[in-house]
C-alpha positions as CSV (number, residue, x, y, z in Angstrom):
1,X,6.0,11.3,26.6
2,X,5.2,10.4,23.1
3,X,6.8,6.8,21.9
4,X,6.6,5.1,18.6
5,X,7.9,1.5,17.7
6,X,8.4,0.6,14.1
7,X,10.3,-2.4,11.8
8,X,13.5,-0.9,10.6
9,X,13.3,-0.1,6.8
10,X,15.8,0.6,4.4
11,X,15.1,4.2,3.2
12,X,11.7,4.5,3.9
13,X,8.9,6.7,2.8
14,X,8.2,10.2,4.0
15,X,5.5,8.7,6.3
16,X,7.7,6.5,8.3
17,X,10.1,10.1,9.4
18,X,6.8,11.8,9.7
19,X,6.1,9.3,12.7
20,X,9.9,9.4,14.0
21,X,9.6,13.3,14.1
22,X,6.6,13.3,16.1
23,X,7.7,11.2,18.8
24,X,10.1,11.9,21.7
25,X,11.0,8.0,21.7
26,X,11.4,5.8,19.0
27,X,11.5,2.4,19.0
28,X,13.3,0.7,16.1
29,X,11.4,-3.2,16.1
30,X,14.7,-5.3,15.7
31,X,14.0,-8.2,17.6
32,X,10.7,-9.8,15.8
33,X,10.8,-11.9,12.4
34,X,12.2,-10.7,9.4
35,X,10.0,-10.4,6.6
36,X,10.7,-11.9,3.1
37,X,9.8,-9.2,0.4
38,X,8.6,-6.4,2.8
39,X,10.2,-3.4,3.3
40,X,13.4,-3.7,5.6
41,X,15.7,-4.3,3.1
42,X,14.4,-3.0,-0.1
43,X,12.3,0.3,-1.4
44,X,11.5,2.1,-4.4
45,X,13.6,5.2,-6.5
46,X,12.5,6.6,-9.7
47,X,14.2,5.1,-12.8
48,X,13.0,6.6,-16.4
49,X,9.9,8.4,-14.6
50,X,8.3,4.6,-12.9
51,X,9.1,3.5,-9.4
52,X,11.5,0.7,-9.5
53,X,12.7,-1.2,-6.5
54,X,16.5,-1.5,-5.3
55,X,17.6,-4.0,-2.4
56,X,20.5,-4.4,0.0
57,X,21.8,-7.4,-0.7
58,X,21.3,-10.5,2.8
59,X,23.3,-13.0,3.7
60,X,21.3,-16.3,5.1
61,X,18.1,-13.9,5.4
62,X,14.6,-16.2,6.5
63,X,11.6,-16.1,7.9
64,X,12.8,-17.9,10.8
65,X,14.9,-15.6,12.1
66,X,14.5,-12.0,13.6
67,X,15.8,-8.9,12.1
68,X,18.7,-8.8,13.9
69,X,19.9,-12.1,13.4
70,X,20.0,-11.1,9.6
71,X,23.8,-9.7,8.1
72,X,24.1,-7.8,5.4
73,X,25.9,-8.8,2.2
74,X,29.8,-7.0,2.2
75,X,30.1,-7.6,-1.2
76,X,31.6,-4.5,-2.4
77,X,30.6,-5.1,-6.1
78,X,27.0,-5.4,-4.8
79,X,27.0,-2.2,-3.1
80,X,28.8,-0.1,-5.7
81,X,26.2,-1.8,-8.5
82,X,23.3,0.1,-6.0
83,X,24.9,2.9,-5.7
84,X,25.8,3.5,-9.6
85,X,21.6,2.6,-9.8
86,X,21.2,5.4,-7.3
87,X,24.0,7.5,-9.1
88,X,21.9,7.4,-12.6
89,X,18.7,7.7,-11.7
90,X,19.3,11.0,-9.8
91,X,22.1,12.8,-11.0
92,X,20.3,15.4,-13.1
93,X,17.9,15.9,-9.7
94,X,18.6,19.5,-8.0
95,X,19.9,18.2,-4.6
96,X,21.9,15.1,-6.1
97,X,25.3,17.1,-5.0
98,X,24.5,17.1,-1.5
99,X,22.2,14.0,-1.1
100,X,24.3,11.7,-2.9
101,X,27.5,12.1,0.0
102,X,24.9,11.0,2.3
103,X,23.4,8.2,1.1
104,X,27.2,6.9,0.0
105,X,28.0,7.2,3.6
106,X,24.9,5.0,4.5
107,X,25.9,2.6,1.8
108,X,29.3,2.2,2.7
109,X,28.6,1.7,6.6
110,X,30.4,-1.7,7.0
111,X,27.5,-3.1,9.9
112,X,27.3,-6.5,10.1
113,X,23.9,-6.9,11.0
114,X,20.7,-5.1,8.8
115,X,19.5,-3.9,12.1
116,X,23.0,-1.8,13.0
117,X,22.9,-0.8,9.4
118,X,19.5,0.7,9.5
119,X,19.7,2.4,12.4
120,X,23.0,4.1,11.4
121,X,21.1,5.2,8.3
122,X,18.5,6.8,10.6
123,X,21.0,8.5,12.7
124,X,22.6,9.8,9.6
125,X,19.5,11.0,7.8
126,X,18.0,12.6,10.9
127,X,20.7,14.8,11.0
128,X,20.8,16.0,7.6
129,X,16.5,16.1,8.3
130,X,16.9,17.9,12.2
131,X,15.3,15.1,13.4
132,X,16.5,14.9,17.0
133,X,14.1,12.2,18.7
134,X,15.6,9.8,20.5
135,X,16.4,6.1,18.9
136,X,16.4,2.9,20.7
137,X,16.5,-1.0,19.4
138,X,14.0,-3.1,20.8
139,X,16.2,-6.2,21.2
140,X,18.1,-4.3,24.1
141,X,15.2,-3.0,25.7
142,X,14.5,-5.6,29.2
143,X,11.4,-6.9,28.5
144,X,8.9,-9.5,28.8
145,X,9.3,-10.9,24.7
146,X,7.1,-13.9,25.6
147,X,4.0,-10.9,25.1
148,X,2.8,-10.8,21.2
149,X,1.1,-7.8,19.0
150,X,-0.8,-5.1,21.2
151,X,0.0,-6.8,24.3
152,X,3.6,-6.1,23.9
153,X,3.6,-2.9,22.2
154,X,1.6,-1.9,25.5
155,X,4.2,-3.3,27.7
156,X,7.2,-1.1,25.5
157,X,5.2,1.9,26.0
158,X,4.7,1.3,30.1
159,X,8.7,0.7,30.5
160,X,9.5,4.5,29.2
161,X,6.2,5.6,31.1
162,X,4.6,6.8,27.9
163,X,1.4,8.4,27.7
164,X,1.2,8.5,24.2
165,X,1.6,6.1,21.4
166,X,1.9,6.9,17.9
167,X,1.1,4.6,15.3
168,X,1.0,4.6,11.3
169,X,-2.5,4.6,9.9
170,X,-2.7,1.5,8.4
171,X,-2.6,-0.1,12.2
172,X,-6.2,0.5,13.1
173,X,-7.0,-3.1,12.6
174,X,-4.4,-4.4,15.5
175,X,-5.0,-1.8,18.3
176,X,-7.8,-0.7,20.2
177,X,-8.3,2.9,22.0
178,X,-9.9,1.6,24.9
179,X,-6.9,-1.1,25.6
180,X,-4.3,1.6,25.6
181,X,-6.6,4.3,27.6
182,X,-7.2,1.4,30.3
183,X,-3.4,1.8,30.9
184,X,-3.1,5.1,30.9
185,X,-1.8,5.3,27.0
186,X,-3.5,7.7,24.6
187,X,-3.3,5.7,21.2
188,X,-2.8,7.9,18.1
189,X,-3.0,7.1,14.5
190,X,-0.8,9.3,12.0
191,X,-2.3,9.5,8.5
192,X,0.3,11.1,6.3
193,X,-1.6,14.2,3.8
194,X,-1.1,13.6,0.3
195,X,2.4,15.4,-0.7
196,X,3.6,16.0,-3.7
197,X,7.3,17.7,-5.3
198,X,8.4,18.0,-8.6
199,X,10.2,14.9,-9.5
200,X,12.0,16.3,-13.5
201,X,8.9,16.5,-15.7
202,X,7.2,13.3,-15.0
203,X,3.4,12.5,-13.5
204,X,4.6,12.3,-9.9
205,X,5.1,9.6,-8.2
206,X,4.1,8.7,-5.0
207,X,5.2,7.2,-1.4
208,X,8.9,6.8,-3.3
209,X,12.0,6.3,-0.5
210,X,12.8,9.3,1.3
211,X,16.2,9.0,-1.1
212,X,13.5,10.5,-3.8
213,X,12.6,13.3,-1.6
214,X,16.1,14.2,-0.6
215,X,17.2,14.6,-3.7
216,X,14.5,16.6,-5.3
217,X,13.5,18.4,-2.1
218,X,15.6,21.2,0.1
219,X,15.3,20.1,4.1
220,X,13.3,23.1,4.3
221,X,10.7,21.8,1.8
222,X,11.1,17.8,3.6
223,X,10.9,20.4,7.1
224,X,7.5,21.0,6.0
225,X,6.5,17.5,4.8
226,X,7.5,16.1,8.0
227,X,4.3,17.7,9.9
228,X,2.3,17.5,6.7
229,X,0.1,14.7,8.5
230,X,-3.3,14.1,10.7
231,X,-3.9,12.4,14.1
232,X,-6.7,10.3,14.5
């Protein structure tokens, strides 16, 4: 059985649904720190042919607090503002009439908590995508949260008797192959290929929210992207 465990982020890049499509499991990290100025509540769209980030707005977000201790911000102002960024930056992009219902529905979800929001986002998008892998939140998994880093990740993948465990590329600096093969887990590193869509007539821009893809891309085209990757 193949498992991966990631942060939730808010409309990630094509890499992060590469790694959700590849598992059989995923894990969706709710229950360690929130970061300020990472990637869980914010990403990038195109606006005027540059990457420019957008944000869901927090209420009382910190440091100090896990992920899904953090609410989101009902302000309905707030959302419609993001959605009328989303709205003009896309609505001349080939897929805007069907991608924009979706990610209106995401907007709209009224979740208290950024980690209930997220993952209904997921939900949503993997169905447009076909993604059917299985989602779970860490926080209600039973386990041993005084373990930190590999030594927990480890202990994840031994509750749902995985023998694989898939992890983005840029992880090769916190786990080692020989930990995971002494307990029976084949460690895997998934290095997304370099893809590339037309995005109107500008120099393309890269690693974009999947929001980009979606709304210059047909699922058949994001079908394809999805196992455009490498395992190492």
């Amino acid at each position: 059985m193949k498992l991966g465990i990631m942060q939730p982020y808010f409309f990630p890049y094509i890499g992060y649904w590469q790694l959700m499509n590849a598992v059989d499991k995923y894990v969706v990290y709710d229950d360690v720190n929130f970061i300020k100025g990472g990637w869980i509540n914010r990403n990038r769209i195109l606006i005027n042919g540059k990457p420019a980030f957008f944000n869901l707005p927090l209420s009382g977000s910190s440091p100090n607090k896990l992920i899904n201790e953090i609410y989101v911000d009902q302000n309905v102002l707030k959302k419609r503002k993001m959605l009328n960024t989303i709205e003009l930056a896309y609505k001349k992009a080939p897929q805007f009439n069907i991608v924009m219902p979706i990610i209106e529905e995401i907007i709209n979800f009224n979740a208290e908590k950024i980690s209930s929001f997220i993952l209904n986002s997921f939900k949503i998008i993997n169905k447009y995508l076909g993604i059917e892998t299985e989602l779970i939140l860490s926080s209600e998994i039973d386990k041993n949260n005084s373990l930190r880093g590999q030594d927990k990740v480890i202990s994840i993948c031994k509750i749902f008797n995985a023998t694989e465990y898939y992890n983005p590329i840029g992880g090769t600096d916190l786990y080692s192959y020989e930990d995971f093969h002494s307990k029976g887990i084949e460690l895997k590193f998934l290095k997304t290929n370099e893809i590339k869509y037309q995005q109107f007539k500008n120099e393309f821009q890269p690693n974009l929210s999947i929001i980009d893809v979606m709304m210059f891309c047909s699922v058949e085209q994001i079908q394809g992207f999805l196992m455009d990757y490498q395992l190492i």
